[in-house]
C-alpha positions as CSV (number, residue, x, y, z in Angstrom):
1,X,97.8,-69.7,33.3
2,X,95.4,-69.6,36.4
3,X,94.5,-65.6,38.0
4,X,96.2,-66.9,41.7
5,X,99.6,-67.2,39.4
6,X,99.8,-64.2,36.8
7,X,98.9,-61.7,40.5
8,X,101.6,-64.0,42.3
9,X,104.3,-62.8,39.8
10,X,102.5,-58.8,39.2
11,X,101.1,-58.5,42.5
12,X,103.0,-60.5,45.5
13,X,102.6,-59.9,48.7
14,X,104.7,-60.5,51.8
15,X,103.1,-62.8,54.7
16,X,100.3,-63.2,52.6
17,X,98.8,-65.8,50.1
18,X,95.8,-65.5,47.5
19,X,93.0,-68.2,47.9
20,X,89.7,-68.7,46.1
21,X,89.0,-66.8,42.7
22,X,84.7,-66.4,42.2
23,X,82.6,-64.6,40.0
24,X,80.2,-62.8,41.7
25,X,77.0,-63.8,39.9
26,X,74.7,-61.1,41.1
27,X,76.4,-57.9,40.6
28,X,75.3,-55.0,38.5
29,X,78.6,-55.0,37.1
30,X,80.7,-57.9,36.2
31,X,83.4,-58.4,39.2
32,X,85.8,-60.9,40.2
33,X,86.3,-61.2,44.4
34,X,89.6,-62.8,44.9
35,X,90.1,-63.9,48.6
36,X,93.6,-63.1,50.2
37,X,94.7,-65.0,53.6
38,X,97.7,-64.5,55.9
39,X,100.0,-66.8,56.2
40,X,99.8,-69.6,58.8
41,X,101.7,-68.5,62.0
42,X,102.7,-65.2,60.5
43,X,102.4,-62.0,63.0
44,X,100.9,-58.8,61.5
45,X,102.3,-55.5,61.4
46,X,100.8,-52.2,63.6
47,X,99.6,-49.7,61.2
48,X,100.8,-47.1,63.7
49,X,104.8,-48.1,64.1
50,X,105.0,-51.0,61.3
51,X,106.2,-53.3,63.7
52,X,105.0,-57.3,64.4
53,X,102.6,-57.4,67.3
54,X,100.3,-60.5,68.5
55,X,97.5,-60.7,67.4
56,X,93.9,-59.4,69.0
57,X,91.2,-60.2,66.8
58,X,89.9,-60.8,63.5
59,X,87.2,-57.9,61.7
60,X,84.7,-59.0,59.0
61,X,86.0,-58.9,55.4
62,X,86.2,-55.9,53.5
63,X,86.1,-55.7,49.9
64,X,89.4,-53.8,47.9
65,X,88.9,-53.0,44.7
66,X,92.2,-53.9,42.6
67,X,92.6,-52.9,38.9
68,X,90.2,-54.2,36.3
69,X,90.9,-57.3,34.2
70,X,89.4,-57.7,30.7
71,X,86.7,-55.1,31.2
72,X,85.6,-56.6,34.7
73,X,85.9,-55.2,38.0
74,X,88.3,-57.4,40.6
75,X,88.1,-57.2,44.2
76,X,90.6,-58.6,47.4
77,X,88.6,-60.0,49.9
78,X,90.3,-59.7,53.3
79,X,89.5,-59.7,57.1
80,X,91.8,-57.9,59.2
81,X,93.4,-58.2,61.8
82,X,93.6,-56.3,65.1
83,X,97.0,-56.2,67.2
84,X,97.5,-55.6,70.6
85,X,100.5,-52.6,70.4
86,X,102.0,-51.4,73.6
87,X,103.0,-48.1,71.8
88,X,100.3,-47.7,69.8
89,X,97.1,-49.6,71.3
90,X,94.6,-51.7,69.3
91,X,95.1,-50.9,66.2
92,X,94.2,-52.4,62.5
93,X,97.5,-54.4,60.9
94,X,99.3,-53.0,58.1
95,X,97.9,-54.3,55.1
96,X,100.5,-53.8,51.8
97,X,97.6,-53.6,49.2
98,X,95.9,-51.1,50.3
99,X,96.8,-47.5,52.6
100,X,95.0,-46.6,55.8
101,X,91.6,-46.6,55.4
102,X,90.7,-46.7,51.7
103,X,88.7,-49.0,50.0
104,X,91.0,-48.5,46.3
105,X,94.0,-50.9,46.5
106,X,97.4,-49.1,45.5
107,X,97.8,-50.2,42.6
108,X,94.5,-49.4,41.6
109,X,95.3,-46.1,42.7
110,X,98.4,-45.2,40.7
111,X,96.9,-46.4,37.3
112,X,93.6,-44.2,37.5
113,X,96.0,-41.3,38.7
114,X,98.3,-42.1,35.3
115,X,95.1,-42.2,33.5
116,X,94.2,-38.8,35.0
117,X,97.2,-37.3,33.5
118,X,95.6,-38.3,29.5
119,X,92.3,-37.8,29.9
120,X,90.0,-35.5,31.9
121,X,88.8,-37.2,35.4
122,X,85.3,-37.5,34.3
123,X,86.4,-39.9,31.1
124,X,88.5,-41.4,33.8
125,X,85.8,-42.9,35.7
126,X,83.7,-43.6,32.3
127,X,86.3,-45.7,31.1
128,X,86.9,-48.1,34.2
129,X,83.2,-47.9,35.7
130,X,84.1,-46.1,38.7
131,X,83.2,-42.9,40.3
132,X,85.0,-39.1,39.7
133,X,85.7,-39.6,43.6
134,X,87.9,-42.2,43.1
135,X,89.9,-40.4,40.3
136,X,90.2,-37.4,42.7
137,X,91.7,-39.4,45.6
138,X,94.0,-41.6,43.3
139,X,95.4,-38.0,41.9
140,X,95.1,-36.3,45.4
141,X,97.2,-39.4,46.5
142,X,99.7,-39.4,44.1
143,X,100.1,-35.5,44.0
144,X,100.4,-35.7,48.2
145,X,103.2,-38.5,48.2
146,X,105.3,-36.9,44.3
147,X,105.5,-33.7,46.3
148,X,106.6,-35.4,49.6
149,X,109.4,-37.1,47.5
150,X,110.4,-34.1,45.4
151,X,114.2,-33.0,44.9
152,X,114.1,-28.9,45.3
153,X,117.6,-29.1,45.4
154,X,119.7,-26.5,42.8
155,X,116.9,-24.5,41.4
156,X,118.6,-21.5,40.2
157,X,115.5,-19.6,37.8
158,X,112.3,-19.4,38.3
159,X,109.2,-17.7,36.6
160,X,106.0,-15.9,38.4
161,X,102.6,-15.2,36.8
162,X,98.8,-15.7,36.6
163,X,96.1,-17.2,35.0
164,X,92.4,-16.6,35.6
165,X,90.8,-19.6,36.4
166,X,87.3,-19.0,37.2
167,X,85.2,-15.9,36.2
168,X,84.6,-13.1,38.9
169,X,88.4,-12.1,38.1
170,X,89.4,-15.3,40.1
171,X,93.6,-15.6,39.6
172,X,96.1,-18.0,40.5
173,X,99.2,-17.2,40.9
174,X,101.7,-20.2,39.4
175,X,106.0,-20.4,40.2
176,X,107.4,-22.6,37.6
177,X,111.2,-24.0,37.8
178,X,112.3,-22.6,34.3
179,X,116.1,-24.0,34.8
180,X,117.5,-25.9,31.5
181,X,117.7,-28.9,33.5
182,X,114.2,-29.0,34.8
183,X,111.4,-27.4,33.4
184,X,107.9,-27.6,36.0
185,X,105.4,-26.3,38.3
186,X,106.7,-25.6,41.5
187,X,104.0,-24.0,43.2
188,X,100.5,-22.8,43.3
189,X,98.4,-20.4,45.3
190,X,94.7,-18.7,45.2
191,X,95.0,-15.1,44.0
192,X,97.4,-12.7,42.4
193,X,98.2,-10.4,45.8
194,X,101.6,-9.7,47.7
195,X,100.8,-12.4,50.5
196,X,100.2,-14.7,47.5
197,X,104.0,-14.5,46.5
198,X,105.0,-13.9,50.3
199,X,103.5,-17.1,51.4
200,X,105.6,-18.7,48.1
201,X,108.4,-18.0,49.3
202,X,108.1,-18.6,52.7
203,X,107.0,-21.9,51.6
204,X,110.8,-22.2,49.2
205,X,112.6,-21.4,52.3
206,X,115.3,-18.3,52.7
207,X,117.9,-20.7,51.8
208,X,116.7,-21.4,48.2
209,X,115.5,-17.8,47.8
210,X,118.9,-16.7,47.9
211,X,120.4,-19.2,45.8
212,X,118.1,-17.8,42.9
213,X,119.6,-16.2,39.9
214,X,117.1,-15.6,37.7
215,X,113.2,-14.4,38.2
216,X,110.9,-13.8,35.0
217,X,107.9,-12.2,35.5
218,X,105.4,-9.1,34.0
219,X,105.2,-5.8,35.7
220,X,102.5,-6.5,38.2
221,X,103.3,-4.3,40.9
222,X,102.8,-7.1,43.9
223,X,105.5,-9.8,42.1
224,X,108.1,-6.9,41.5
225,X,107.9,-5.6,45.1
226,X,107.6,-9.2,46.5
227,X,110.7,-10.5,44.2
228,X,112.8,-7.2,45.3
229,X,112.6,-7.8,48.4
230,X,112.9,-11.7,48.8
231,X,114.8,-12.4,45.8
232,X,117.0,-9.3,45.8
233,X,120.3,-11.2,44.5
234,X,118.3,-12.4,41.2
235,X,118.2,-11.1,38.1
236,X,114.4,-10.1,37.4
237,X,113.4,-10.2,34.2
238,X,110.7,-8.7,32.4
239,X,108.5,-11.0,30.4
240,X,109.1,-10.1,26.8
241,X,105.6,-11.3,26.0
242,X,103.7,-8.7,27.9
243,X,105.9,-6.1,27.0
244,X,104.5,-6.4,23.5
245,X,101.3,-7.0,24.6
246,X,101.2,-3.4,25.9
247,X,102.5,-1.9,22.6
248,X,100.1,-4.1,21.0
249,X,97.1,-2.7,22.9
250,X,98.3,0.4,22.7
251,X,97.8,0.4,18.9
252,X,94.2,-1.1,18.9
253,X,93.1,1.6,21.5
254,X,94.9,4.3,19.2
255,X,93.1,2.4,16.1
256,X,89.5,2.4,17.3
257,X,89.3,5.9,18.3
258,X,90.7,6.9,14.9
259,X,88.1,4.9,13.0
260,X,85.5,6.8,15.0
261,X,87.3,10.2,14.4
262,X,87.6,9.2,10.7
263,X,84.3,7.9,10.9
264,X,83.0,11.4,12.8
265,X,84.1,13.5,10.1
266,X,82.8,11.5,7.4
267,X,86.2,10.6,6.0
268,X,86.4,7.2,4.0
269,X,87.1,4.7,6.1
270,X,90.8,3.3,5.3
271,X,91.2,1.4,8.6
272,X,87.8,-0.4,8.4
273,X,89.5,-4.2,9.0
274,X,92.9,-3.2,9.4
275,X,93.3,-4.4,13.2
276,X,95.5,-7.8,12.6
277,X,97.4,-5.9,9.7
278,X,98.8,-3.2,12.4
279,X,99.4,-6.3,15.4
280,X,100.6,-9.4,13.4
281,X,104.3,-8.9,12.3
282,X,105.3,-8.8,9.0
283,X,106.2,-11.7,8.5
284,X,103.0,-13.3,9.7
285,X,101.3,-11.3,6.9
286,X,99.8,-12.8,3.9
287,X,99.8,-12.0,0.4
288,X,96.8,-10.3,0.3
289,X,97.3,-8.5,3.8
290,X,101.3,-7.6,2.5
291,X,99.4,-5.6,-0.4
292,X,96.8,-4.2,2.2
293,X,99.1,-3.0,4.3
294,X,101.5,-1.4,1.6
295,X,98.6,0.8,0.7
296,X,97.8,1.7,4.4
297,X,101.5,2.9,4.8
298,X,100.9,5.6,2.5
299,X,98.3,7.7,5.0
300,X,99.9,10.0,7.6
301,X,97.4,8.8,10.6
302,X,98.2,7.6,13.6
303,X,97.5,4.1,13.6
304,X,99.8,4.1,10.8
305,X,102.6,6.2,13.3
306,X,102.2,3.7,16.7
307,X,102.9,0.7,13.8
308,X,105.9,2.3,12.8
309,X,106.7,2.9,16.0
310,X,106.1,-0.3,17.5
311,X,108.5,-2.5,14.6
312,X,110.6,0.2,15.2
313,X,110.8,-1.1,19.3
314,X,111.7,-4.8,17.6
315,X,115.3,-3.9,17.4
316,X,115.4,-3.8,20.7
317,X,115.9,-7.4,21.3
318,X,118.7,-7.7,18.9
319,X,121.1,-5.9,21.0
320,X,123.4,-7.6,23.2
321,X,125.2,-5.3,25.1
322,X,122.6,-3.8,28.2
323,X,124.5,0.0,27.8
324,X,123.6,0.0,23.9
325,X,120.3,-1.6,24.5
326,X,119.9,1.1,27.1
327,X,120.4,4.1,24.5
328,X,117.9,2.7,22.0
329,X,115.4,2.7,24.3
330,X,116.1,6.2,25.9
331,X,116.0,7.7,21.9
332,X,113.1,5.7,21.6
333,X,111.0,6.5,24.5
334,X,112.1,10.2,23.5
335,X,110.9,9.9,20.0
336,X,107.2,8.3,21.3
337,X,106.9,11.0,24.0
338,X,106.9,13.8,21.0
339,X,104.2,11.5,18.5
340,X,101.8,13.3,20.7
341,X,99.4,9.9,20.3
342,X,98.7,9.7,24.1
343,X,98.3,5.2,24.3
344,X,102.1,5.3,22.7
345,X,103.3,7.8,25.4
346,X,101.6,6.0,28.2
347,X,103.7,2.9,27.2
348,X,107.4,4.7,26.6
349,X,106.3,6.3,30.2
350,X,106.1,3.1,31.5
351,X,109.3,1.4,29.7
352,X,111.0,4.4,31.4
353,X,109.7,3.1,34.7
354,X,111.3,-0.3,34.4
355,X,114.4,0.1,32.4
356,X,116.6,-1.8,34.8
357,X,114.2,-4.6,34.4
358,X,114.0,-4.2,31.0
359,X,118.0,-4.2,30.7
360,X,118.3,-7.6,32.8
361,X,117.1,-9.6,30.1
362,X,120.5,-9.0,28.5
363,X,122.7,-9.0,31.6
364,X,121.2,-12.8,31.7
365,X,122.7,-12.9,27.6
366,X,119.1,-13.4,26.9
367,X,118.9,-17.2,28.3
368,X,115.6,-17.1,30.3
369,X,112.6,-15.3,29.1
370,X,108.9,-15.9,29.8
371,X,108.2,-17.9,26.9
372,X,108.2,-21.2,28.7
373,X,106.2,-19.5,31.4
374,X,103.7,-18.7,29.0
375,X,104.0,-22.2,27.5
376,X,103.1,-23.5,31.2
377,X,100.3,-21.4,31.5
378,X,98.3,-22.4,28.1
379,X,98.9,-26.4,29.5
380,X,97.5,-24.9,32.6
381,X,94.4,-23.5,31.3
382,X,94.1,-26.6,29.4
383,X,94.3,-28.8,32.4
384,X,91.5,-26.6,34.2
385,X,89.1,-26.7,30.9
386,X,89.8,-30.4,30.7
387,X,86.7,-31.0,33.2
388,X,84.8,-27.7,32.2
389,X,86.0,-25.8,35.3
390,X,86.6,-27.3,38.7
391,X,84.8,-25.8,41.3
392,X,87.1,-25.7,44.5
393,X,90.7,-24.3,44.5
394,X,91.8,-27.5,45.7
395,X,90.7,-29.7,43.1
396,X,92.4,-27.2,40.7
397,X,95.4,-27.4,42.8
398,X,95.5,-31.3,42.6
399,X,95.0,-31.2,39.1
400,X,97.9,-28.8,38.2
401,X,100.4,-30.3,40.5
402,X,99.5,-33.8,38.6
403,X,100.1,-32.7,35.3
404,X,103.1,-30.1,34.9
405,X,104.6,-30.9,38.5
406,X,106.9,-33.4,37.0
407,X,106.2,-35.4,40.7
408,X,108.2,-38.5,41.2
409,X,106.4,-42.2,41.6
410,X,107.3,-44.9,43.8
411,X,108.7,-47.9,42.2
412,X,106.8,-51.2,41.9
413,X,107.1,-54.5,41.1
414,X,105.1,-54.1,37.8
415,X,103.8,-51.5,36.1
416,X,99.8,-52.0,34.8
417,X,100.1,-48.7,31.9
């Protein structure tokens, strides 16, 4: 089977024919040219208003480079055509290979952008002998036209947080969809601030704001007064995760100045490499740390008192009713206030603060929480290591739209991947 027939049945163009086939003997890498001519008496289309206009004049041939074949690089050869457009002016015709301007034929385009998605950009480019240029414009492409095309229709839940990105405390603040029909990144935006989340949802539009039911976030004082006041018919849930998080740091801080008290006083040192036996749960322990621990449990410290304290806080979750859930936490907030161990009090004081929150993650009977936010955000830091850091916000942007966006794809005639 001859090239001119397998790209007529993968590759066929309207108004257009393929002609000679060369290898190009001289080239530093291995290339086919494959010349494409219009067809006799055929008019060309304005690339301003897609309408047939006569003819003007003919431009020298340009060179488009189309997807590899067998490890060699294939290029169109074409010399377009000017129209004369009473709308529009003179203007270059509409070629259906290739878009605008760009010298990477569509097709081309979509398969390094799929690529993109399983490998990191610079492999990308190793892998079919072109430039990291290229892959960024393929992906800025095909991010630019998914989120033209994307259906924001019936989004009911939605999650907010942050991930650092570049050192120098450098955040970006992420929206997922978190519905159980449709799981993805919504949006994405430079910094962790109140106009960071304003400019979210102003980009969502009042109309969607209000039709959402459900907002997970942590207690970062920017999303809850943003959320409050744009989001005020949702539910806004507290994520779970960093709840625990708190109690957990509470402990270590409680921990290390204990082993410097003990330490101080010339005590022996019992919680000398104890710091995963008092944060893991117990379930998580092994053998050997199960043992450990059992012997730590027998000292009166206070390391030993925020543990207890904090396995104690895990039957909060079991509740289902938000009034009984509400009373265990009042006793134990109460009961942490009198420990007297200041890290421990600092968190109940801070429970107390957001007990309404708290309490919505049962008025939702427990269906969202910020597990799949957090499950988004370790694909997200991912994505940014993939190419050891980008270093502009919008390459970053590009990049996380492409992978956990969930953008749609035009339909072709045949797919190359």
């Amino acid at each position: 089977m001859q090239i001119k027939t397998i790209l007529n049945r993968v590759q066929k163009f309207k108004s257009f024919v393929y002609g000679e086939v060369r290898w190009v003997e001289k080239a530093s890498i291995p290339s086919l040219e494959i010349e494409i001519a219009s067809r006799l008496n055929s008019q060309a289309l304005c690339s301003g208003c897609g309408q047939k206009r006569p003819g003007y004049d003919t431009q020298q041939e340009r060179r488009f480079e189309f997807i590899p074949m067998w490890g060699n690089k294939v290029f169109f050869v074409y010399a377009p055509r000017r129209v004369a457009c009473p709308k529009c002016g003179i203007r270059v015709e509409r070629m259906p290979w290739a878009c605008g301007k760009h010298r990477l034929t569509e097709a081309y385009t979509w398969y390094l952008a799929d690529w993109a998605k399983r490998l990191s950009w610079k492999e990308v480019a190793e892998v079919f002998r072109t430039s990291w240029d290229h892959v960024f414009c393929s992906v800025e492409r095909a991010v630019t036209w998914g989120r033209a095309n994307q259906n924001f229709l019936g989004i009911e839940a939605i999650g907010v947080d942050e991930i650092a990105w570049q050192r120098g405390h450098r955040y970006l603040t992420l929206v997922y969809q978190i519905d159980g029909h449709c799981k993805r990144l919504l949006w994405v935006g430079e910094q962790r601030t109140v106009l960071t989340l304003l400019r979210f949802f102003r980009w969502f539009g009042k109309e969607r704001s209000q039709a959402l039911k459900f907002v997970c976030s942590d207690m970062w004082k920017p999303y809850l007064k943003v959320i409050a006041k744009k989001a005020g018919d949702a539910l806004n849930i507290l994520d779970r995760f960093h709840i625990m998080s708190h109690l957990s740091k509470a402990i270590d801080e409680v921990r290390a100045q204990e082993v410097r008290d003990l330490q101080e006083k010339g005590y022996e040192p019992v919680l000398k490499k104890t710091r995963w036996l008092l944060l893991k749960r117990p379930e998580n322990l092994t053998a050997k740390q199960d043992i450990k621990l059992a012997e730590l449990l027998r000292y009166n410290l206070k390391s030993v008192r925020s543990y207890l304290l904090k396995e104690e806080f895990q039957l909060f979750w079991g509740y289902i009713s938000p009034y009984w859930a509400g009373v265990f936490l009042d006793k134990w907030c109460t009961k942490t206030m009198r420990s007297k161990i200041e890290p421990m009090k600092r968190t109940a004081r801070m429970m107390r603060r957001h007990q309404p929150l708290l309490l919505n993650w049962f008025r939702a009977k427990k269906q969202f929480s910020s597990g799949i936010v957090e499950g988004f955000n370790t694909k997200a830091k991912l994505t940014t290591r993939k190419a050891y850091g980008f270093r502009t916000y919008h390459a970053a942007e590009m990049a996380l739209y492409h992978t956990l966006g969930a953008l749609p794809v035009p339909k072709t005639a045949h797919k190359f991947f």
